[in-house]
N, C-alpha and C positions, 0 to 999 in steps of 0.2 A: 210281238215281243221277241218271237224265235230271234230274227233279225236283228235283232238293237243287242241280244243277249251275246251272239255270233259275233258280232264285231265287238264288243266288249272284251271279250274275250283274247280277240284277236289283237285288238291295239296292247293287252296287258302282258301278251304272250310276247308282240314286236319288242315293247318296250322291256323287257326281263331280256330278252337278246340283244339288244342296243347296249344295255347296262353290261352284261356278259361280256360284248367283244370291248365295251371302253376299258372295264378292267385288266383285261388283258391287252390290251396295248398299253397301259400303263405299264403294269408292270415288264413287259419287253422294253420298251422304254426306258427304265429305269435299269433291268437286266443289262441293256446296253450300252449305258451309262457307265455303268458299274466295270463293266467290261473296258472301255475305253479307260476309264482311271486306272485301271491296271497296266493295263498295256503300255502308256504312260510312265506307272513308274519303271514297269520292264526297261523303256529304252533308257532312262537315268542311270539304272543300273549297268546296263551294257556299255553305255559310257563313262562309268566309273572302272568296271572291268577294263577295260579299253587303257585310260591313264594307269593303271595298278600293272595291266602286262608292262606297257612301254617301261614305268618304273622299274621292275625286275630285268626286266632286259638292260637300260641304261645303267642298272647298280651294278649287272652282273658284266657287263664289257667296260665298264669303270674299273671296277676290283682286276680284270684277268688284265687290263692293258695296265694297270698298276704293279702289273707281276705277280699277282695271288697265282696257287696254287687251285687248279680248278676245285678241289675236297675244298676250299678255303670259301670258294665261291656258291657253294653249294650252301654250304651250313652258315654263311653268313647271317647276322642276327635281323640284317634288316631284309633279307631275302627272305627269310623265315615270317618275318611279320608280314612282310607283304602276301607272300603266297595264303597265308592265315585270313587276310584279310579279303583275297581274293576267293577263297574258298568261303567263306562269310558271305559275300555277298552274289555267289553262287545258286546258296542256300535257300537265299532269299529269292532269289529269281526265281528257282524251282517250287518255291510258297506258291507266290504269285501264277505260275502259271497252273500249277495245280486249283488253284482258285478259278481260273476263267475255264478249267476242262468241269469242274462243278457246275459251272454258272451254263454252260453250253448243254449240260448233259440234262440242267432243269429245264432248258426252253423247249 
C-alpha cells in the first residue's frame, strides 16, 4: 500500500502544479493582452498628436504669411485650443503608459 499511497500522492502533487503553471499562463496571457490594447491606443494617440502638431504649425505659417504679428501668432485662440488639446492628449498617453509600467512591474 506504501506504493499505490506514493503515487497518489504524486500524481496529486503533478496535478496541483499543472493547475499552478495553467493559471499563470493565463493570467500572462491575458497580462499581455492587456498590454497590447494599450499600446494600441498609444499609437492612435500619437497619431492624433501627430495631425494636432501639423495643425498648429499650418495655423501658425497661415497667420504669419497673412502678415500677423508673431505675439498675434502666438496667442492666437485657435493655437491655444490646439496646443490645449495636444497637451490633453499627452496626458493621456502618459495614463497609458504608466498603466503598462504597472502591468510590467506585476509579471
Amino acid at each position: 500500500m506504501g506504493l499505490l499511497q506514493r503515487l497518489k500522492h504524486d500524481l496529486l502533487a503533478g496535478l496541483a502544479t499543472l493547475r499552478h503553471g495553467t493559471a499563470q499562463a493565463a493570467i500572462r496571457a491575458l497580462e499581455e493582452t492587456e498590454m497590447l490594447r494599450i499600446r494600441l491606443e498609444i499609437r492612435k494617440l500619437d497619431q492624433q498628436l501627430a495631425e494636432l502638431y501639423r495643425d498648429v504649425g499650418e495655423r501658425g505659417v497661415h497667420l504669419r504669411e497673412g502678415g500677423e504679428p508673431v505675439e498675434r501668432v502666438l496667442y492666437d485662440t485657435e493655437v491655444a485650443r490646439l496646443v490645449k488639446e495636444i497637451q490633453e492628449l499627452k496626458d493621456t498617453r502618459a495614463k497609458l503608459e504608466s498603466e503598462i509600467a504597472e502591468i510590467r512591474t506585476g509579471i
